[in-house]
N, C-alpha and C positions, 0 to 999 in steps of 0.2 A: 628897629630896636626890639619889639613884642617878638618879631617871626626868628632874632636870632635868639631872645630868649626862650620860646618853646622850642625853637632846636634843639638849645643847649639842655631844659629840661626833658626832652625828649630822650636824649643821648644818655643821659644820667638815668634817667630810669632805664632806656635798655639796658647798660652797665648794671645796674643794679638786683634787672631779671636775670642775670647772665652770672652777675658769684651765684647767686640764689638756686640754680638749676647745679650750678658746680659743687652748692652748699650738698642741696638734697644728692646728689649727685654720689660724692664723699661719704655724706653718714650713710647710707645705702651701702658703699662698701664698706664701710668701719663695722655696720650691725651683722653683715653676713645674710642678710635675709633681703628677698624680695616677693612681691607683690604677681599673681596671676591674673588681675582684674584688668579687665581690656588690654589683656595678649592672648596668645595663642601658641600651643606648640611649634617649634621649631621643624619638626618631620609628625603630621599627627597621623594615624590607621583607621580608615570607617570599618563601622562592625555593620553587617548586614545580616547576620543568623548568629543569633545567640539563646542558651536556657538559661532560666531559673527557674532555680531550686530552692527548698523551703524547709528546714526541719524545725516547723514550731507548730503551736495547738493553732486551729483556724480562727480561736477568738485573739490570739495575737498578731498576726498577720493574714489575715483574709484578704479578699482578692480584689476589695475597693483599697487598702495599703498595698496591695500588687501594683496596680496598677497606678498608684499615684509614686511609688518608686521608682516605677519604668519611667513614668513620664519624667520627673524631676532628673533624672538618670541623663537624660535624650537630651533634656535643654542645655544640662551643664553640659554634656559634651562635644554640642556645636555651637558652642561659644569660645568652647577651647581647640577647635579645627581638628576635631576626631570624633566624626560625629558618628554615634549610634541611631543607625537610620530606618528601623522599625522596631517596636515591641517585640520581648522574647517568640521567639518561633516554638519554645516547648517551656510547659508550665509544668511543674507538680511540684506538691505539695504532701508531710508528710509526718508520722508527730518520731519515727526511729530512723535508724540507718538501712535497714533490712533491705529495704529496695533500692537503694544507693547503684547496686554494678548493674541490678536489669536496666534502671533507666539510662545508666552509660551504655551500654550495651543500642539500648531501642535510640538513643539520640545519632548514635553512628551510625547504622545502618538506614536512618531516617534521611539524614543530612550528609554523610560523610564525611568531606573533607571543607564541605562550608562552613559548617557550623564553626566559629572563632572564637568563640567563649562561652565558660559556663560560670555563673555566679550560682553560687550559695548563701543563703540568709538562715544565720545560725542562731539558736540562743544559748543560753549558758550552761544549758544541756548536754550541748553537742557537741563537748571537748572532744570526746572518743572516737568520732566521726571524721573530725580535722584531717585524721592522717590518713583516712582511707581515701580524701577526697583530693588528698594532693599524691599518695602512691596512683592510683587510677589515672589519673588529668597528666601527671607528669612521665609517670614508668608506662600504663599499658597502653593509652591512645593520645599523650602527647597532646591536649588540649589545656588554652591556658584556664586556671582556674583562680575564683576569686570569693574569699569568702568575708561575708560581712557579721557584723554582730547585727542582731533586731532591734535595738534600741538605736544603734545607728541608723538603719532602714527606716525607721520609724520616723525618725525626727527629719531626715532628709535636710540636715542644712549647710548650705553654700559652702563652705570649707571642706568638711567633709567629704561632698561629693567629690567634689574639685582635687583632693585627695587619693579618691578612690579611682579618679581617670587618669591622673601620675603613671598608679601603678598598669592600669590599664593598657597604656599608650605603650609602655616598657615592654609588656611581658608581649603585645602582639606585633613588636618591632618596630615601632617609632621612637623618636629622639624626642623626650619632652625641651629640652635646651643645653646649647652650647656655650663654652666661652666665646666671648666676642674676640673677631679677627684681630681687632688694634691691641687686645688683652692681652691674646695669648703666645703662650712662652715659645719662642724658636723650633724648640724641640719637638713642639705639634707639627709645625710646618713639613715635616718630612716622615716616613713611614715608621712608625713606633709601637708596639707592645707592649703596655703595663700589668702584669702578671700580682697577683693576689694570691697570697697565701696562709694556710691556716688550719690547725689540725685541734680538732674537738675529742674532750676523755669524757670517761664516763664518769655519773656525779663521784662525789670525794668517797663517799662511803661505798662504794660501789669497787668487791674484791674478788670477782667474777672475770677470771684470765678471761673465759671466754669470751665478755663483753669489749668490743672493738673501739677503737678508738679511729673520729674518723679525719681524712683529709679531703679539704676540698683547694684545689687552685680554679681563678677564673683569669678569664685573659679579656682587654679589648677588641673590638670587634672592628673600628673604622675610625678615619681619623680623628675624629673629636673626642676621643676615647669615653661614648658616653651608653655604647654598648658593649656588651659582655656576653661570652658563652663561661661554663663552667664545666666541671668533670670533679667529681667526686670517688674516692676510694676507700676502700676499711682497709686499718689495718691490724697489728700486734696493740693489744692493751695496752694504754697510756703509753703510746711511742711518738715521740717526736716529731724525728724525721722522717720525713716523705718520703716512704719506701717506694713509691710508683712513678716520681717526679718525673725522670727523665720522657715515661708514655703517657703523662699529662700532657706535660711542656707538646711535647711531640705535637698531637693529637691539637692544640689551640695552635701552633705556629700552622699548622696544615688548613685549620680553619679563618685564621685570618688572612693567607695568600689569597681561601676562594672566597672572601669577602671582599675584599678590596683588589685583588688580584697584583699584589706588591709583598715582597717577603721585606720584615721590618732590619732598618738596618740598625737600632736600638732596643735592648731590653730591659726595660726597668722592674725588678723584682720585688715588691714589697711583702717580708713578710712578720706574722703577728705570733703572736704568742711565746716568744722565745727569752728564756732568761738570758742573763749576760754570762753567766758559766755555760751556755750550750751556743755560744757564740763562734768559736769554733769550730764546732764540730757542724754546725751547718752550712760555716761555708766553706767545708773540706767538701761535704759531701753533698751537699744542693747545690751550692754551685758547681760542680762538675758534671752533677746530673744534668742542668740545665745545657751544659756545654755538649753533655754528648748527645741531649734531642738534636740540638742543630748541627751535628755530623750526621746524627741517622738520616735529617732531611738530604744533604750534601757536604761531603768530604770537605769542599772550601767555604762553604760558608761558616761564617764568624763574626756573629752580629757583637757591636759591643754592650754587654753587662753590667749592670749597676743595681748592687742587692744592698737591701734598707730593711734595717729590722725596726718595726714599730711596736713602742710600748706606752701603754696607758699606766699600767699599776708601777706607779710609784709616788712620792708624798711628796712633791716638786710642787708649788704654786705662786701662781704672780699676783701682784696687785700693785693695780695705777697710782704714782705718787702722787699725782697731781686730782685732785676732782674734775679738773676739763676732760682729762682722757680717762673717765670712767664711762661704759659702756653699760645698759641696758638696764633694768631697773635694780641691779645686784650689786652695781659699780664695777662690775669685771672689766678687764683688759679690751680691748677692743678684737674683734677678731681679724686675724691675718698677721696678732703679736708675735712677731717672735725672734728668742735668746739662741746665741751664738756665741758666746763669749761669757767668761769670769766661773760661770757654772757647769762649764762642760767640759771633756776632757781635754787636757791639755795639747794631746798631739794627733789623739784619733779624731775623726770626720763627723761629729756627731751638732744636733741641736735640738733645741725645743718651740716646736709652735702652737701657737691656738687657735687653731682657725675657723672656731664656731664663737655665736655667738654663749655667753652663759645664761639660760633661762631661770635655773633655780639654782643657789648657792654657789658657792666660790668654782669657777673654770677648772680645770687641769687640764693642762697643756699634755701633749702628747710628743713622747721622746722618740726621736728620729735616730738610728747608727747606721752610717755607711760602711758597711763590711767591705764593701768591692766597686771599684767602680771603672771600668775601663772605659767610657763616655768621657773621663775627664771632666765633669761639673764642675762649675764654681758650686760654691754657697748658695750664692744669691740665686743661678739656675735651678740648682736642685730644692729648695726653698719654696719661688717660686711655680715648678713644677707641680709641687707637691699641694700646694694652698690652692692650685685650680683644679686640681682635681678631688681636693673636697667639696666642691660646688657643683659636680653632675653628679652626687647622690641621685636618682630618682624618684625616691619615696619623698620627699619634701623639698618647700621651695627654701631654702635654707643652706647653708654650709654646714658641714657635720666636720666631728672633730679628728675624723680617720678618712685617708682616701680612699675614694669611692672602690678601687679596686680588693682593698681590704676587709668592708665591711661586706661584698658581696658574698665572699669567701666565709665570712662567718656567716651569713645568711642559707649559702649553701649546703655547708657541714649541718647546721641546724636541722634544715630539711631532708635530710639526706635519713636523720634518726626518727624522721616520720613513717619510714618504709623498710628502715634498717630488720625489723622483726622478722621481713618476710623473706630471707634468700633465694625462696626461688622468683622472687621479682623484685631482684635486689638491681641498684641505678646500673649494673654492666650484665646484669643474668637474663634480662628480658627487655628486647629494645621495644621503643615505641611502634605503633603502629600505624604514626603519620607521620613522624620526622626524629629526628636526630636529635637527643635532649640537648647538644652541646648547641644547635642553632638557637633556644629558646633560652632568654630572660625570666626562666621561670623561678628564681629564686626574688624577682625583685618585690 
């Protein structure tokens, strides 16, 4: 009688660990956020030659905080399976930018094509430095570059770093994490391309024809769609549409055959910035341009197309009737909510999801419009497509509330007005001098 009772108590408690793991399990996908504490990168890059660089006075960073950054640097990042496996190979330090190109200059011809990264530790000084050190790292020698602020450096703590190897892992071609196999949506399962798009004006006050406005498309790079190359253009002042699309598209469909060595037989098109009055006129003429890259590649192919305009700005927001399904300390929606019905429109393809968590004040969900879709989606596929690929962001462990291919594209255009001043080494006037900026994650 004792040994069937501790059976039976035995059984109930495993029972008991087992909702319990399904509990944590659940709220874990309801918050959208997870945890890098004893895991590891999924594909992680050792760095074996890397500089830093320094523009601050030497009583703010001196070379006992050098070297206690490097080290804290090294630990986190063989814990997280990318490991940094000696202290910088070049030091300086320096209080201007002036010497900024000789030391690019003297670290290439030193290293060449070892050298894997160059960090900079900046202070609040060195706004005006930022874009020389991303035109240089990215336009002339194609090296990835990372800059930190000194009070970050300083403090070195666990987040942070852990943060700062994200991006690290990204920009030198590792996969910080994927969806899981039992997760993810069908449409992974077979060759696919999800294209970003996104086109930056100059500020509002800004009545300078001359000043360009610019576009960036980025595309997936392999099947977990959780890298990315981009290609950036200028164009005509505050213009829309993508006047180069079709030799973007182009140019990423050429680059994902030689990645994966499969041409996709799916294109999914997200793109951002677009009111609903230039809803047509984009998919008169992006989508076609889209259509005639993959003729330029070959006359039959004909992958199918499916273009989504994503919009943030509008005055749409949800809130949980109930207090059970209030999420995070704001009481927002859970993430991964989302409306398909009563508020959308009536006959066209459109919805609203949420698929981050709300950290500070009320969520806004992010409106989805199917323009086109020859894929044939349900809802629920293209729904779900779209909520997993807000979770291989790679700057945080987090869902973000645009998919990942989208915010690249604003990430890109961004960077793009860091070197825009200079046309003669503007991103198509002067290639790099180690690789191909379209192979490199350098906007992440």
């Amino acid at each position: 009688m004792d040994i069937s009772l501790c059976l039976l108590a035995f059984l109930l408690a495993c029972v008991h660990a087992c909702l319990l793991c399904l509990v944590v399990f659940w709220q874990l996908c309801l918050s959208g956020v997870w945890d890098m504490r004893d895991r590891t990168f999924f594909e992680g890059k050792s760095i074996d030659c890397w500089a830093l660089l320094s523009f601050t006075s030497e009583r703010e960073f001196d070379q006992k905080a050098s070297k206690y950054f490097s080290s804290q640097l090294q630990r986190m990042s063989r814990t997280l399976n990318m490991p940094i496996t000696r202290g910088p190979s070049f030091i300086r330090s320096a209080s201007s930018t002036d010497q900024l190109g000789l030391w690019f200059d003297e670290m290439v011809e030193k290293f060449g094509s070892d050298l894997a990264l160059v960090i900079v530790i900046t202070s609040p000084r060195f706004r005006a430095g930022y874009d020389e050190v991303k035109r240089l790292g990215d336009l002339v020698y194609g090296i990835p570059t990372q800059c930190i602020q000194l009070r970050r450096a300083q403090e070195c703590k666990p987040q942070v770093l852990s943060n700062i190897c994200l991006k690290l892992n990204a920009k030198l071609g590792g996969t910080n994490y994927v969806i899981s196999s039992d997760e993810r949506s069908r449409v992974l399962k077979e060759p696919v391309i999800f294209l970003g798009a996104d086109v930056t004006h100059p500020a509002q006050g800004e009545k300078d024809e001359r000043c360009p406005s610019i576009a960036a498309v980025v595309g997936s790079m392999d099947r977990h769609a959780s890298k990315y190359a981009g290609d950036v253009r200028m164009q005509k002042h505050r213009q829309e549409i993508i006047s180069d699309l079709t030799e973007m598209v182009k140019q990423l469909l050429e680059e994902f055959y030689k990645q994966t060595n499969k041409a996709p037989k799916r294109i999914v098109f997200y793109r951002d910035g677009v009111s609903e009055g230039q809803f047509q006129q984009v998919l008169v003429d992006e989508l076609r341009a889209i259509q005639a890259a993959c003729k330029l590649l070959h006359p039959d192919y004909c992958p199918g197309i499916t273009m989504v305009v994503v919009q943030k700005r509008h005055h749409t927001r949800f809130f949980p009737v109930s207090p059970k399904d209030q999420a995070g300390k704001c009481g927002n929606v859970p993430a991964g909510t989302v409306v398909d019905r009563d508020i959308v429109h009536p006959s066209e393809f459109d919805f609203y999801l949420c698929s981050h968590q709300g950290v500070q004040g009320t969520s806004r969900p992010t409106h989805y419009h199917v323009l086109w879709d020859d894929n044939a989606f349900t809802a629920d596929e293209l729904q779900l497509l779209t909520y997993h690929l807000c979770h291989v962001y790679v700057r945080c462990t987090r869902s973000v509330s645009l998919p990942a291919p989208v915010y690249y594209a604003h990430l890109a255009a961004y960077r793009a007005r860091c070197y825009k001043e200079r046309p003669s080494t503007s991103f198509h006037g002067k290639p790099s001098r180690r690789q191909n900026p379209l192979k490199m994650m350098y906007f992440a």
